[in-house]
C-alpha positions as CSV (number, residue, x, y, z in Angstrom):
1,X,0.0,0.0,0.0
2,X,1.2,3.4,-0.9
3,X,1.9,5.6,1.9
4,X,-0.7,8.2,1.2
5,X,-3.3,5.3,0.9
6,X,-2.1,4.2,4.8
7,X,-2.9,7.8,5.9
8,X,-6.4,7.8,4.4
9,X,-7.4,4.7,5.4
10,X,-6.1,4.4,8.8
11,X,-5.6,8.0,9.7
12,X,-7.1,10.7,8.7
13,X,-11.0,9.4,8.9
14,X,-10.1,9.0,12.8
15,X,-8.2,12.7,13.1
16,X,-11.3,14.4,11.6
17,X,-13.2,12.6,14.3
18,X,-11.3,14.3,16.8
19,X,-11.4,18.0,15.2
20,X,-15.2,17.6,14.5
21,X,-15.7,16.6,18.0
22,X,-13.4,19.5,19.6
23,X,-15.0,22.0,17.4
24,X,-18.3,21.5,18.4
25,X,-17.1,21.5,22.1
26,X,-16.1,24.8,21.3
27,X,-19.2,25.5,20.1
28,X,-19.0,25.9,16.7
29,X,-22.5,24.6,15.0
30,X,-22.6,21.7,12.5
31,X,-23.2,23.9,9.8
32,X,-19.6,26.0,10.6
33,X,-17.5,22.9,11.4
34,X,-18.6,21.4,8.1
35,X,-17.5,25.0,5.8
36,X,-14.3,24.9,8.4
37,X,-13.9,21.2,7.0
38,X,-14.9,20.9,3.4
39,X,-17.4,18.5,4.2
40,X,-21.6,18.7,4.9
41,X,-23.2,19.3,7.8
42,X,-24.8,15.9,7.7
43,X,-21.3,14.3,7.4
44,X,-20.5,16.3,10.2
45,X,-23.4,14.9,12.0
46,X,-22.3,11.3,11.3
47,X,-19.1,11.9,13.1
48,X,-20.8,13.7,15.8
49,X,-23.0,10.4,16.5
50,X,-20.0,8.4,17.5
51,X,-18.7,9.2,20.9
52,X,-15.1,11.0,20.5
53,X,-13.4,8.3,22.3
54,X,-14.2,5.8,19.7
55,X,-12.0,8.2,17.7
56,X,-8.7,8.3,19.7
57,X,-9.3,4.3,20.5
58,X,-8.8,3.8,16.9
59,X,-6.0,6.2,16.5
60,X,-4.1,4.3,19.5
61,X,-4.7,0.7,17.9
62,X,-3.5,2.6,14.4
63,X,-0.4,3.4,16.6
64,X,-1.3,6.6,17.8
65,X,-1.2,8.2,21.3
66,X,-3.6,10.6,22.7
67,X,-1.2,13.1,23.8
C-alpha cells in the first residue's frame, strides 16, 4: 500500500473525528465545522453520532497516542 493510501485509510478518517468533535465543544454549530472542514453538515453529523473516544481508540490501535 502506498503511503498516502495508509494515511487515508487508517488515519485521517479518525483525526477528523477528533477535530469535529473539539470543534463542536467549542461550540461551533454543525453547519460551521462542516464550511471549516470541506465537508456537509450531515457528514459532520455522522461523526458527531459516534462518541469522540471511539475516535482516539482507533488512532491508539493505528499506533497513535492521545497526547
Amino acid at each position: 500500500m502506498v503511503p498516502i493510501e495508509i494515511a487515508v485509510k487508517y488515519f485521517i478518517p479518525y483525526l477528523k473525528g477528533v477535530l469535529i468533535h473539539r470543534l463542536a465543544e467549542k461550540g461551533y454549530t454543525q453547519f460551521k465545522v462542516a464550511k471549516l472542514m470541506g465537508l456537509t453538515q450531515s457528514m459532520v453529523n455522522k461523526y458527531l453520532q459516534k462518541d469522540i473516544s471511539y475516535y482516539y481508540k482507533r488512532l491508539y490501535e493505528n499506533g497513535i497516542s492521545r497526547k
